[in-house]
Gaussian input, Z-matrix of N, CA and C with variables (Angstrom, degrees):
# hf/3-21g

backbone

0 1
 N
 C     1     B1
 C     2     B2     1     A1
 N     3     B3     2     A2     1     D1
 C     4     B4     3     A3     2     D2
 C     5     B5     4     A4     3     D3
 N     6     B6     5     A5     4     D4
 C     7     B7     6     A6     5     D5
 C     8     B8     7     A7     6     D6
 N     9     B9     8     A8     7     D7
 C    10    B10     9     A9     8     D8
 C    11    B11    10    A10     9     D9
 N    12    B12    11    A11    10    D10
 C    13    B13    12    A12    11    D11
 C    14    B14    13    A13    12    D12
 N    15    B15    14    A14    13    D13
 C    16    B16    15    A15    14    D14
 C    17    B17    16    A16    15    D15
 N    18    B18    17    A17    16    D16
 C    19    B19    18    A18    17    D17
 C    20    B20    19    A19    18    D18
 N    21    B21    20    A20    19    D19
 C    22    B22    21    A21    20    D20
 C    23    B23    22    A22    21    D21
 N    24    B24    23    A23    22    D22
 C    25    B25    24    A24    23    D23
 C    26    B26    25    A25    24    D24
 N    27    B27    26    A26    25    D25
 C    28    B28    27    A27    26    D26
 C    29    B29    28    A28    27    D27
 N    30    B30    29    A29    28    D28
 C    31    B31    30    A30    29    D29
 C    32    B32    31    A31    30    D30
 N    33    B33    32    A32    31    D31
 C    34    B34    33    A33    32    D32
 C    35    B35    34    A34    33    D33
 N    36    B36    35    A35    34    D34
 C    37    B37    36    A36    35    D35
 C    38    B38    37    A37    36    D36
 N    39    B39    38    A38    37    D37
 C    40    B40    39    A39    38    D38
 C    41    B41    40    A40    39    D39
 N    42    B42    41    A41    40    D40
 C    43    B43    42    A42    41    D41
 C    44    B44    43    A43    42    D42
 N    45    B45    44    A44    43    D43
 C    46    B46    45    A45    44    D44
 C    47    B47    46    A46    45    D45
 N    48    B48    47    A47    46    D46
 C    49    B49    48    A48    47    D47
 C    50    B50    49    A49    48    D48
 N    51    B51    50    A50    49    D49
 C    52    B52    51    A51    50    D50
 C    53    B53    52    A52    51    D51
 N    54    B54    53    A53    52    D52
 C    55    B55    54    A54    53    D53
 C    56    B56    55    A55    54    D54
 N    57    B57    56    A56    55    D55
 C    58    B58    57    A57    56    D56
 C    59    B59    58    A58    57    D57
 N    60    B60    59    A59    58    D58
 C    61    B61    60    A60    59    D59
 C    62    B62    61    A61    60    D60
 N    63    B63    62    A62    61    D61
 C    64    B64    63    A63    62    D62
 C    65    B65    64    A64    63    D63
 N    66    B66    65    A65    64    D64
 C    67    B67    66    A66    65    D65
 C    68    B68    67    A67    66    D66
 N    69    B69    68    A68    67    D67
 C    70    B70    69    A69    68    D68
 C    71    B71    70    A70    69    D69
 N    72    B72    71    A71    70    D70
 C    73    B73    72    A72    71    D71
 C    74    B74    73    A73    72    D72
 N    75    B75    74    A74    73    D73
 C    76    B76    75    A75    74    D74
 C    77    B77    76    A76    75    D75
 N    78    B78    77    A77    76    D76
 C    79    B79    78    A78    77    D77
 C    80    B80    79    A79    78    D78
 N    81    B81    80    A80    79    D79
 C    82    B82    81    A81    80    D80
 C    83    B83    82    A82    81    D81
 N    84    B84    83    A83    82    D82
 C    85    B85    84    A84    83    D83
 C    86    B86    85    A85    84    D84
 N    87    B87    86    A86    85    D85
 C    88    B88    87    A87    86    D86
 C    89    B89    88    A88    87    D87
 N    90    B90    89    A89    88    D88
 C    91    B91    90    A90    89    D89
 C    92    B92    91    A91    90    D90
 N    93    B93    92    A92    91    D91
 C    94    B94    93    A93    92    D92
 C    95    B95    94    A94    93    D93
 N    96    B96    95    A95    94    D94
 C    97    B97    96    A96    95    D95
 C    98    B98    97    A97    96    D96
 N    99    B99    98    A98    97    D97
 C   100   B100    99    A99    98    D98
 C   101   B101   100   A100    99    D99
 N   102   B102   101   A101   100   D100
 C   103   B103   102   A102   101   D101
 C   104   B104   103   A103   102   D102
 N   105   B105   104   A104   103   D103
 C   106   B106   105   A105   104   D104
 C   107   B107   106   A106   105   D105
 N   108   B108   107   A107   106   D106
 C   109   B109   108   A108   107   D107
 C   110   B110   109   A109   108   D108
 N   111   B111   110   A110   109   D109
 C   112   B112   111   A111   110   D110
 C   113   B113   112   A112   111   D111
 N   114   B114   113   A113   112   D112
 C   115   B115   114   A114   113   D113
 C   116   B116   115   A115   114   D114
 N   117   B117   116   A116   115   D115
 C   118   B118   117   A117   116   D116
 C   119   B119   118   A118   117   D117
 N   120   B120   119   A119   118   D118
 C   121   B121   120   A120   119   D119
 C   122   B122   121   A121   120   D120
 N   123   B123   122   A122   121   D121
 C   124   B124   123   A123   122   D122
 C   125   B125   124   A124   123   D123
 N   126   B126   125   A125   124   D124
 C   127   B127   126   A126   125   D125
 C   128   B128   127   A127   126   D126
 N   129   B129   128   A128   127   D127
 C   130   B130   129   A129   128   D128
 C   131   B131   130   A130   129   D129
 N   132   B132   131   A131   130   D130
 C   133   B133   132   A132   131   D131
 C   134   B134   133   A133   132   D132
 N   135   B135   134   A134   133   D133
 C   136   B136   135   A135   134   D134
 C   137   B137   136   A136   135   D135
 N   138   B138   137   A137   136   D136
 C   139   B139   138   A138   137   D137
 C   140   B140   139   A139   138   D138
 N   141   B141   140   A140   139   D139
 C   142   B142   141   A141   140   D140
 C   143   B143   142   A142   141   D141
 N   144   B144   143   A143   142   D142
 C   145   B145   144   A144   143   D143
 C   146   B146   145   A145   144   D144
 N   147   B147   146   A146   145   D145
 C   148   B148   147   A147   146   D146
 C   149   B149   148   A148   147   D147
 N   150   B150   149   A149   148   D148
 C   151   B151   150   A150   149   D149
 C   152   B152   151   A151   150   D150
 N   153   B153   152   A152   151   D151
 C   154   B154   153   A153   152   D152
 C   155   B155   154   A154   153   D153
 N   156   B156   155   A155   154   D154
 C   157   B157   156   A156   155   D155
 C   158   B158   157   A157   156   D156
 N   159   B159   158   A158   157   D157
 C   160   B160   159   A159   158   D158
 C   161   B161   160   A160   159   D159
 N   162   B162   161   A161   160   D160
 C   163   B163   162   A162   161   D161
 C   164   B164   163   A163   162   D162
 N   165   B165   164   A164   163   D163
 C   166   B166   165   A165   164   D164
 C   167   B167   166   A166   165   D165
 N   168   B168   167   A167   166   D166
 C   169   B169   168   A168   167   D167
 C   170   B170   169   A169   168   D168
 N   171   B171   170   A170   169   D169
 C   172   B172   171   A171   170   D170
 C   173   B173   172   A172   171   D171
 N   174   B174   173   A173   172   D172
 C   175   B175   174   A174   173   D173
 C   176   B176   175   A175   174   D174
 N   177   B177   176   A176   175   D175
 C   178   B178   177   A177   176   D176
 C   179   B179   178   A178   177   D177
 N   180   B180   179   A179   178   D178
 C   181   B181   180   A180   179   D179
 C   182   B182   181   A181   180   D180
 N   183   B183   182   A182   181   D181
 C   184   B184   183   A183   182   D182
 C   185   B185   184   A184   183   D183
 N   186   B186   185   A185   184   D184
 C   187   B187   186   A186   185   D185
 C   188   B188   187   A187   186   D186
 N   189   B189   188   A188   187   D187
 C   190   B190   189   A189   188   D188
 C   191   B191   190   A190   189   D189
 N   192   B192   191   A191   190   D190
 C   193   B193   192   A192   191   D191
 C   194   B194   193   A193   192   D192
 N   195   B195   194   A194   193   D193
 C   196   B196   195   A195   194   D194
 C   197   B197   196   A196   195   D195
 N   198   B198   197   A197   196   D196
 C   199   B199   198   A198   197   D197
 C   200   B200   199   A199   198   D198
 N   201   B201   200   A200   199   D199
 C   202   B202   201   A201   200   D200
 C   203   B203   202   A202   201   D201
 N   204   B204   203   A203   202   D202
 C   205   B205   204   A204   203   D203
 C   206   B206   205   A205   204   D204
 N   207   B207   206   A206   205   D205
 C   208   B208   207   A207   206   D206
 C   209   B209   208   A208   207   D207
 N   210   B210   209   A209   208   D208
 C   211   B211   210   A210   209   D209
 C   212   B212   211   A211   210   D210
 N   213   B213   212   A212   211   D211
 C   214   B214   213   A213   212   D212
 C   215   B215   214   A214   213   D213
 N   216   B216   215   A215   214   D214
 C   217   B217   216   A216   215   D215
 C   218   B218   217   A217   216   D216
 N   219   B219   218   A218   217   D217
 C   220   B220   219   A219   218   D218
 C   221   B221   220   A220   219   D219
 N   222   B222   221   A221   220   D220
 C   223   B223   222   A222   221   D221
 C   224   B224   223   A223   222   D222
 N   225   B225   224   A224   223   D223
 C   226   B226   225   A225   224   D224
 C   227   B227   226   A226   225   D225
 N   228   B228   227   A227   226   D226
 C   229   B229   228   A228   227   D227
 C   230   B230   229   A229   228   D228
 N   231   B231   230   A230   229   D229
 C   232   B232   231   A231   230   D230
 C   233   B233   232   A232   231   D231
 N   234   B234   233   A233   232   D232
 C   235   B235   234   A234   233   D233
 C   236   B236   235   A235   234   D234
 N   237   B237   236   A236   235   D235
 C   238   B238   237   A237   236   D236
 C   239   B239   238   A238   237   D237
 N   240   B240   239   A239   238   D238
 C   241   B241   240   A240   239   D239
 C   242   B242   241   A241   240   D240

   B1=1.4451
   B2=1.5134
   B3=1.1343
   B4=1.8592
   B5=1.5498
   B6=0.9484
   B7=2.0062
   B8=1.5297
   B9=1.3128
   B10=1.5682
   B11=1.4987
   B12=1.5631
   B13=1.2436
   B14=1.1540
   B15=1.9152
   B16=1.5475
   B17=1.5203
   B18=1.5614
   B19=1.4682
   B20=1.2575
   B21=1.2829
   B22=1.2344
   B23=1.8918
   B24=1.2391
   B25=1.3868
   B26=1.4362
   B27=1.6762
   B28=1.5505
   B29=1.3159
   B30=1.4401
   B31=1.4999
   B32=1.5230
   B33=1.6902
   B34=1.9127
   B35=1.3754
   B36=1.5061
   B37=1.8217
   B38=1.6648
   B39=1.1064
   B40=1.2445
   B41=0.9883
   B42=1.2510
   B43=1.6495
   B44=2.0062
   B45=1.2458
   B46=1.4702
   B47=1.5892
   B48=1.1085
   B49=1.2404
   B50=1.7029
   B51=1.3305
   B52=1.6970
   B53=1.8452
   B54=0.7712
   B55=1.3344
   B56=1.9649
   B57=1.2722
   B58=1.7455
   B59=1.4047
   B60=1.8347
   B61=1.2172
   B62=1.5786
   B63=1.5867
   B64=1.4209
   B65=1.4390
   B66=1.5577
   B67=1.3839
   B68=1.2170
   B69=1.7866
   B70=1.4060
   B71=1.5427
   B72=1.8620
   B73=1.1094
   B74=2.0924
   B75=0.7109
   B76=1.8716
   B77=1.4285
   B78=1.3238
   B79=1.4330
   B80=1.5163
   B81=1.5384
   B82=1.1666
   B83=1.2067
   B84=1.0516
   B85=1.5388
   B86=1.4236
   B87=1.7064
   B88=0.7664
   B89=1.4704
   B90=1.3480
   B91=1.5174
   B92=1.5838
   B93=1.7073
   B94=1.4505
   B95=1.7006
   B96=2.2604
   B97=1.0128
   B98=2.0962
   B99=1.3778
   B100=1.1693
   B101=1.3057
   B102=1.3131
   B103=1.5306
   B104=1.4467
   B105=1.3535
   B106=1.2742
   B107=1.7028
   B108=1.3273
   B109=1.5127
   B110=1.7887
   B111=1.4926
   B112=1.9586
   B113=1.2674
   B114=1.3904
   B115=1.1044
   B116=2.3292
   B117=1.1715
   B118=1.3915
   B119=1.2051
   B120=1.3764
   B121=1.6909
   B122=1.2432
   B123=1.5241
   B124=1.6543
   B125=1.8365
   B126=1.1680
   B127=1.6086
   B128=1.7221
   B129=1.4209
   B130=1.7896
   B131=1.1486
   B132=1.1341
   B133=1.7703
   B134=1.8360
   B135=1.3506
   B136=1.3217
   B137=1.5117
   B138=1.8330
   B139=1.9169
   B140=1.5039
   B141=1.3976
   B142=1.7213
   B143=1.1669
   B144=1.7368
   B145=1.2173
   B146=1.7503
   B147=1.6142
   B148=1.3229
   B149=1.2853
   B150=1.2435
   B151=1.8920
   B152=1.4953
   B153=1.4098
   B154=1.6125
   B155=1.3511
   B156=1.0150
   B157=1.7146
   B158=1.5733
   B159=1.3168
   B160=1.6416
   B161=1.0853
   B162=1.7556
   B163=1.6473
   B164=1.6257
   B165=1.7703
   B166=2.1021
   B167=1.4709
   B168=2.1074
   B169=1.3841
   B170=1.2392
   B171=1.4880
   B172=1.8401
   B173=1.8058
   B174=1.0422
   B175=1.8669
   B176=1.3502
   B177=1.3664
   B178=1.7604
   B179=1.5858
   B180=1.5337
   B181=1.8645
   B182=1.7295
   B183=1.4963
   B184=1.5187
   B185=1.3389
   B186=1.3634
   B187=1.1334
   B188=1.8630
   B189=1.7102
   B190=1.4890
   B191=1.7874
   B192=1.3683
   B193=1.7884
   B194=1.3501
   B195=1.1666
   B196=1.5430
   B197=1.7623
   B198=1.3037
   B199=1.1650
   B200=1.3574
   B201=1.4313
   B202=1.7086
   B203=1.3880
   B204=2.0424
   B205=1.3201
   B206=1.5683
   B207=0.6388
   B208=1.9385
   B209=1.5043
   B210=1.2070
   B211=1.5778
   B212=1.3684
   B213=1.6835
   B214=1.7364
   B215=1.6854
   B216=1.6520
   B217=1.7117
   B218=1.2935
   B219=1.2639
   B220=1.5294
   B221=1.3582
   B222=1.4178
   B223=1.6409
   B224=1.8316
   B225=1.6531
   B226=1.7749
   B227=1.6896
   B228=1.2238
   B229=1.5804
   B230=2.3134
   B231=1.1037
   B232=1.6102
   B233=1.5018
   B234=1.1147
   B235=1.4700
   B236=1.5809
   B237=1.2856
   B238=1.6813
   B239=1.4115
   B240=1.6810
   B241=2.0369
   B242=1.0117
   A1=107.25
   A2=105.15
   A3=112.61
   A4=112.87
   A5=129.59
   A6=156.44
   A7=102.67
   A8=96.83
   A9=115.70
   A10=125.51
   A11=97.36
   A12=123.13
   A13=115.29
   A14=120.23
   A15=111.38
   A16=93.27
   A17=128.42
   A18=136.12
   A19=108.18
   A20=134.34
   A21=154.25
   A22=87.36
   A23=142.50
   A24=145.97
   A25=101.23
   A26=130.01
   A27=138.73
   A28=128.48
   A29=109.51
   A30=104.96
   A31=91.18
   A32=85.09
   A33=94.51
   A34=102.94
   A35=83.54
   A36=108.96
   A37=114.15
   A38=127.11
   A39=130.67
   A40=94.04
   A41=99.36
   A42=120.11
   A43=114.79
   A44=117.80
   A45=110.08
   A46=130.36
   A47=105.55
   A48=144.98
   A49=103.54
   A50=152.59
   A51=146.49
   A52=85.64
   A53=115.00
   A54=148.71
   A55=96.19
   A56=97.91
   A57=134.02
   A58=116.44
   A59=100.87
   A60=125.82
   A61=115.88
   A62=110.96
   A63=125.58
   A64=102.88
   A65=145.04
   A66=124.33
   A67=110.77
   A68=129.02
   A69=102.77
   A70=118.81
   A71=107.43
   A72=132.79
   A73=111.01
   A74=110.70
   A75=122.56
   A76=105.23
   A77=125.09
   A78=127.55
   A79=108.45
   A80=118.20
   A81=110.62
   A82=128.22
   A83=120.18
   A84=123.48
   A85=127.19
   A86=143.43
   A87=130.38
   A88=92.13
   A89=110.44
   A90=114.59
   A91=106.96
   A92=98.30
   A93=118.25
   A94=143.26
   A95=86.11
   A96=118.22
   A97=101.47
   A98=102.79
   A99=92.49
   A100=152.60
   A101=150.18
   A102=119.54
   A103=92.31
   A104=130.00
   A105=132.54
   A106=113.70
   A107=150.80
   A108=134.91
   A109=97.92
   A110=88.51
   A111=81.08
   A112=105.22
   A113=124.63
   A114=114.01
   A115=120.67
   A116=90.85
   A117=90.01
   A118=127.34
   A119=156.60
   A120=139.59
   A121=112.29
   A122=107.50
   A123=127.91
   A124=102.52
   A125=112.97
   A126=112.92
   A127=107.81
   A128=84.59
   A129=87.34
   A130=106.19
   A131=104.50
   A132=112.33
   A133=104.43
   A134=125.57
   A135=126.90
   A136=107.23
   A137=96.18
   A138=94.58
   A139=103.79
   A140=92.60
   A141=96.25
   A142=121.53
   A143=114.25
   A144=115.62
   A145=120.39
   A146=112.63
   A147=107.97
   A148=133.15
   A149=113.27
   A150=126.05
   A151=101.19
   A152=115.71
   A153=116.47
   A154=110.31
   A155=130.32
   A156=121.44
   A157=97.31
   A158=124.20
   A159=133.37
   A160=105.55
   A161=123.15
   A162=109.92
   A163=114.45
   A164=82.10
   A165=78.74
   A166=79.55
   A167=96.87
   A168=75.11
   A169=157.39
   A170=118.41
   A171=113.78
   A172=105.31
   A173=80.70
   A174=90.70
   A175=102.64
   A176=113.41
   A177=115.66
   A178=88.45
   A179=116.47
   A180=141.76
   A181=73.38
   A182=111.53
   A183=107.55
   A184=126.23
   A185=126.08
   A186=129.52
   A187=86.91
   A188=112.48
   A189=107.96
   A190=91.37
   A191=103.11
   A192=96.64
   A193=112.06
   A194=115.96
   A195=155.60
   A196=103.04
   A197=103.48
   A198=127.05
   A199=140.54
   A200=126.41
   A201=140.59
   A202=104.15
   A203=100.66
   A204=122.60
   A205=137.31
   A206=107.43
   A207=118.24
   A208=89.33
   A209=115.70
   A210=147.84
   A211=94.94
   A212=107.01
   A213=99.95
   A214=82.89
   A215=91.32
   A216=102.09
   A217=110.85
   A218=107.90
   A219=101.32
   A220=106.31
   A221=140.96
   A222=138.88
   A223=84.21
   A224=85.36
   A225=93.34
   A226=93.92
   A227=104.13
   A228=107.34
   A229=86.90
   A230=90.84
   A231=95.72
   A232=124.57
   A233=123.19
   A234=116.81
   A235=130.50
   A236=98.45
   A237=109.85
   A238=113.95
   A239=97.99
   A240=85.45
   A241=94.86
   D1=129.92
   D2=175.31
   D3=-102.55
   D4=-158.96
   D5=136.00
   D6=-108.69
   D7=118.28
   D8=174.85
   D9=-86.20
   D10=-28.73
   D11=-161.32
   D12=-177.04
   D13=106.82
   D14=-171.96
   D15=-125.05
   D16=138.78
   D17=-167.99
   D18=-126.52
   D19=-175.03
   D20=177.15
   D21=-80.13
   D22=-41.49
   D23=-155.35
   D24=-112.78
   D25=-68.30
   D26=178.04
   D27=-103.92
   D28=146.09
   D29=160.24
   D30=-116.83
   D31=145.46
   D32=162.34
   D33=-139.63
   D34=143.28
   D35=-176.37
   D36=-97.53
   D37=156.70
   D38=164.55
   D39=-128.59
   D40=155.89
   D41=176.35
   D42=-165.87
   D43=148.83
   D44=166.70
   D45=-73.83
   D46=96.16
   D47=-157.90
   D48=-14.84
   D49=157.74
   D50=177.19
   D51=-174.96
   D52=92.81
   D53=163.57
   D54=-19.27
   D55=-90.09
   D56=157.92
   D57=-3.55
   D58=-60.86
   D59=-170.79
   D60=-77.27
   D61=-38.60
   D62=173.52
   D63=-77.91
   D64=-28.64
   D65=173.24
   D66=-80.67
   D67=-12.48
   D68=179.49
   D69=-126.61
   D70=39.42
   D71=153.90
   D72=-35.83
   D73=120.48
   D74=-175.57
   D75=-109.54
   D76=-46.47
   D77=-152.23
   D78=-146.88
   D79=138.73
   D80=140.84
   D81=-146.97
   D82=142.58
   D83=-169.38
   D84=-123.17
   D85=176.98
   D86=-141.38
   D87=177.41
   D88=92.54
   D89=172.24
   D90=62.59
   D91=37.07
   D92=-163.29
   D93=1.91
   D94=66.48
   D95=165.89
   D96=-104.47
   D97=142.76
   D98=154.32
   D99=-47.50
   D100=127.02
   D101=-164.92
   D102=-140.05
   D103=-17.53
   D104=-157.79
   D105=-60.62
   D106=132.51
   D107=-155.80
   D108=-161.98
   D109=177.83
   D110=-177.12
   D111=-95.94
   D112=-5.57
   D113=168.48
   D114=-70.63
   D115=-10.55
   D116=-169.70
   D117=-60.02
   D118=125.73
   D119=-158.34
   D120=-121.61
   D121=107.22
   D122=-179.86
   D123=-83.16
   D124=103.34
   D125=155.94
   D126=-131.10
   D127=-176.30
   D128=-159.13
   D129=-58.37
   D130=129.45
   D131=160.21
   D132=88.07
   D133=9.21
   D134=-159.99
   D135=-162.82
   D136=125.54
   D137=163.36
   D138=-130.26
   D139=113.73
   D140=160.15
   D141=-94.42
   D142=118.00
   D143=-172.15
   D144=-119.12
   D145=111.99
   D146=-175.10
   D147=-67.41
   D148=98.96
   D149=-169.24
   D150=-37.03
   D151=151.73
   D152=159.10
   D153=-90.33
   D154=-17.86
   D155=-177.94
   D156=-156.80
   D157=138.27
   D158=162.74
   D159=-24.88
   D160=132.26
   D161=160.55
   D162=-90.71
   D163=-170.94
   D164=-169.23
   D165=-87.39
   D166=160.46
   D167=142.48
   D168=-89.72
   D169=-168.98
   D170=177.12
   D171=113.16
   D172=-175.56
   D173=-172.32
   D174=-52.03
   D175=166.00
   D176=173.49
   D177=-177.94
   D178=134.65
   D179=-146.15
   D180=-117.60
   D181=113.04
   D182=142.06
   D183=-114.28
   D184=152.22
   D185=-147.92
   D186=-119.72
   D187=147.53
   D188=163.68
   D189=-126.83
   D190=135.94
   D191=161.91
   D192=-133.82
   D193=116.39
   D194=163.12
   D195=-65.82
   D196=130.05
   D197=153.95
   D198=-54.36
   D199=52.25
   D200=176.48
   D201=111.88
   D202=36.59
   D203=152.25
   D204=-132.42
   D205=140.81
   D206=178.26
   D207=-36.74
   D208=156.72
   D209=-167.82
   D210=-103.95
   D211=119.20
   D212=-177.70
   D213=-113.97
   D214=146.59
   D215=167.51
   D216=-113.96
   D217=-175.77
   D218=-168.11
   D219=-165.70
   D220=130.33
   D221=-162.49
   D222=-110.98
   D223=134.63
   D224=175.12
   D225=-133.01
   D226=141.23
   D227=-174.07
   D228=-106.99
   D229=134.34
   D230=154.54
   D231=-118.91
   D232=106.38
   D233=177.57
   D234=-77.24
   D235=16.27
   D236=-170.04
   D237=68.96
   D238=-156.09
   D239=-171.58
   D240=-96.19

């Protein structure tokens, strides 16, 4: 799983696609704040997730937790605008 694209508004993830794994996504977090919302859009191979506030920049640890799965993390660099 990468960052495809991190904004002042989204991060998007890629990842190799597990069907399974993307419907029983529970949580996501982000410098383990919640971020996860109904606006967020899970399709194959991709999560676009709408930030609640701009991050700073620099590194930022996101966390995905899946339902009767291991906790994947993930290093997202933001460089500001």
């Amino acid at each position: 799983m990468s960052p495809s694209t991190y904004s002042p508004t989204q991060l998007v993830l890629t990842f190799t696609d597990n069907e399974q794994w993307r419907y029983s996504i529970t949580a996501i977090k982000i410098d383990g704040q919640f971020v996860l919302n109904v606006s967020d859009i899970f399709t194959a191979g991709q999560i676009s997730i709408t930030l609640p506030q701009p991050p700073t920049p620099g590194n930022h640890v996101v966390v995905i937790e899946a339902l009767g799965y291991a906790d994947v993390t993930v290093n997202a660099t933001y460089n500001g605008l």
